[in-house]
N, C-alpha and C positions, 0 to 999 in steps of 0.2 A: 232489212235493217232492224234487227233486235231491238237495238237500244234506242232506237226513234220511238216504236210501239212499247216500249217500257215505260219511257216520258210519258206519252199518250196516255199509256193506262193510268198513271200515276194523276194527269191533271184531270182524268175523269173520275177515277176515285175520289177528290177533293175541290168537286169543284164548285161547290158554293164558297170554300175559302180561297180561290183562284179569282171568281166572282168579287169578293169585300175586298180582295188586294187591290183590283184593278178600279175598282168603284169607291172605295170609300178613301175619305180622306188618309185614319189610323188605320191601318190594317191588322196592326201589333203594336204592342206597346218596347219592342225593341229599341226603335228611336228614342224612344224618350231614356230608358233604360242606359245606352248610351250615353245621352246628352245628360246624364246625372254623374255616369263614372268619368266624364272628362271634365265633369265642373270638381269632384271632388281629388282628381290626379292635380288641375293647377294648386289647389288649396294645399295639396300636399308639398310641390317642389316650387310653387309660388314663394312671396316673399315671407309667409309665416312659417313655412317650412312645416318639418317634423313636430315642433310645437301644437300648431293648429290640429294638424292630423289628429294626436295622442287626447286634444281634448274633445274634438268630433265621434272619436271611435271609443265607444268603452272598452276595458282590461275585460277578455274574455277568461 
């Protein structure tokens, strides 16, 4: 099985970060990163719309 000892090698190469996923609360800040683009997706098609948007985000 190849691709079983691939996996394997793969979680022993990393695996104090395999360790903080399973142990720590945040393991990444992905979640949160998320939970920012969904808060700023309703503000866009929310009730302020496109308005809100244009004054959140500056003219690049």
């Amino acid at each position: 099985m190849p691709s079983l000892q691939a996996f394997v090698n793969g979680v022993e190469g990393d695996l104090a970060a395999v360790i903080a996923g399973l142990t720590l609360s945040w393991s990444s800040v992905e979640g949160h990163v998320d939970r920012i683009k969904k808060m700023l997706k309703r503000q866009v098609y929310g009730p302020a719309g496109s308005r809100l948007w244009r004054r959140r985000v500056p003219a690049s």
